[in-house]
N, C-alpha and C positions, 0 to 999 in steps of 0.2 A: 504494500500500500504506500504509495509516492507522495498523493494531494493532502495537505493538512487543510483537516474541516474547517470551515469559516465560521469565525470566532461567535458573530452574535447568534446563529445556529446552534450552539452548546446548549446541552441543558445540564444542570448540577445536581448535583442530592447531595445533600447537607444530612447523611446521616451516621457519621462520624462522632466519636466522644471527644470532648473540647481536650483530652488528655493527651491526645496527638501534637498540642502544640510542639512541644522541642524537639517531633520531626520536622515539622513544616518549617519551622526555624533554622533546622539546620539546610533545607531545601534551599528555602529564602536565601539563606548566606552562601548556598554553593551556586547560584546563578550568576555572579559575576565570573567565578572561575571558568563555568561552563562557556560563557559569553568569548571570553578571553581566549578560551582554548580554539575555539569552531574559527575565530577571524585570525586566531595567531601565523604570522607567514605568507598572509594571504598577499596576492595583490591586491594595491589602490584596486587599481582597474575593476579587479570581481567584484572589492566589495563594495561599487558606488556601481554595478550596472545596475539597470531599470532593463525587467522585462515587462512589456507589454501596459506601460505605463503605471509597476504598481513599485511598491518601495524596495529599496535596494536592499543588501543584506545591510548596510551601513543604516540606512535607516530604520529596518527592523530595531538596530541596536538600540539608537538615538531615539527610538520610540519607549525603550524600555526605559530608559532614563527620563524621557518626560513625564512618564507617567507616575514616578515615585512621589510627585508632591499631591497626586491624585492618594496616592495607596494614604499615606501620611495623614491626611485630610480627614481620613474615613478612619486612619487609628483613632484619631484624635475625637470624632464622633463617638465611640463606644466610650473613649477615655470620660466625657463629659458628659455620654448618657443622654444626647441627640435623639432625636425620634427618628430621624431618616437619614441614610448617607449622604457624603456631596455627590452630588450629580457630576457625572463625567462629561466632558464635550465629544459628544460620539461621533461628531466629522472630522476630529485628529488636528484642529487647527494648529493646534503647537509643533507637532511635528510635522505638517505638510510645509507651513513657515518657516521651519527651523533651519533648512539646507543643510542636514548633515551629512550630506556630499561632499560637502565644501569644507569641513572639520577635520582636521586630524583623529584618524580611528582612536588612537592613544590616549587623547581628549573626554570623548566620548566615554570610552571603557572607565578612565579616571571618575567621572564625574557620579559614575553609573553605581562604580562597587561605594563611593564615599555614602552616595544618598542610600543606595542598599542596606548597607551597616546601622546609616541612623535610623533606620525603620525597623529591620529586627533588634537594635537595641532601646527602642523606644517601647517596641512590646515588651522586652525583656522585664521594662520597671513596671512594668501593669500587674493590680492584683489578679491573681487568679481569677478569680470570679468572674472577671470584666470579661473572659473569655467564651460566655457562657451569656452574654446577652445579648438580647436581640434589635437588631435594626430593621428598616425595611428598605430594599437594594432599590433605587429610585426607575432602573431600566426592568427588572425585573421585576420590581411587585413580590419580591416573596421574602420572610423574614431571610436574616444571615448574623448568622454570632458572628464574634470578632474572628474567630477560630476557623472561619467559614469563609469569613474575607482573606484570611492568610490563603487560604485554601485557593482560594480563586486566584488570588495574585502569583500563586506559584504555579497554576493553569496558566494563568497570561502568559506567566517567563516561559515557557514551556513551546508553548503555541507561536511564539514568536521565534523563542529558537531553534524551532523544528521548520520556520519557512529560512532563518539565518544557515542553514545548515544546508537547505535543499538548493539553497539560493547559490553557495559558493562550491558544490559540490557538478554544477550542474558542467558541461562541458561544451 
């Protein structure tokens, strides 16, 4: 199986015990390495091509780094007990604007594992408990504990670097 499924097509089951966090933790913290490893060596060239007008393996990256102050946002809703996540911009404005073409991969990667780190250590400080309640995901409409958003967001990494992968892989 080559095509990774498109993303808003996912469906989740959130029926996991919140006790899985410090795998998901250590998930969360091993996607910079992952990242680092798939583009390490590469050419520029591969990793800024565009097939068919969608994003490049570069900006797959540059994607995952935008998105940290989204993840962040929504820690931060459980940390305060929020009724609803923040709402994501689902037409990707920051990174269709971002040209991370035009950046140094190096950059990019830097930027990626620093915001990475303040996110699973920002869960790190959180009571247990906090892990364990509920929001409601504003695209989705369906409750998600905090343990449920880690969950997703290590789907996201995942999903992104399974097209960074096919992307630089291709010949």
């Amino acid at each position: 199986m080559s095509n990774v499924p498109a993303w808003f097509e996912r469906k989740f089951s959130f029926s996991f015990p919140t006790e899985i966090y410090p795998n998901l933790a250590m998930r969360l913290r091993g996607t910079p390495a992952r990242l680092e490893e798939i583009v390490r060596g590469r050419a520029h060239a591969t990793l800024i091509r565009k097939d068919d007008g969608k994003w490049s393996a570069q900006e797959h990256a540059g994607h995952l780094d935008d998105l940290e102050p989204l993840w962040m946002s929504r820690v931060e809703d459980f940390a305060h007990g929020r009724v609803e996540l923040t709402v994501a911009d689902l037409q990707n404005r920051k990174t269709h604007n971002a040209n991370h073409n035009a950046r140094p991969t190096d950059e990019i990667l830097k930027e990626f594992r620093h915001a990475r780190s303040r996110l699973v250590e920002r869960c790190d400080e959180l009571d247990p408990a906090q892990f364990s309640h509920t929001l409601i995901h504003p695209r989705m409409k369906t409750p998600m504990r905090l343990v449920d958003h880690l969950y997703f967001v290590a789907e996201h990494d995942d999903h992104h670097l399974a097209h960074i992968w096919k992307l630089v892989h291709q010949s």
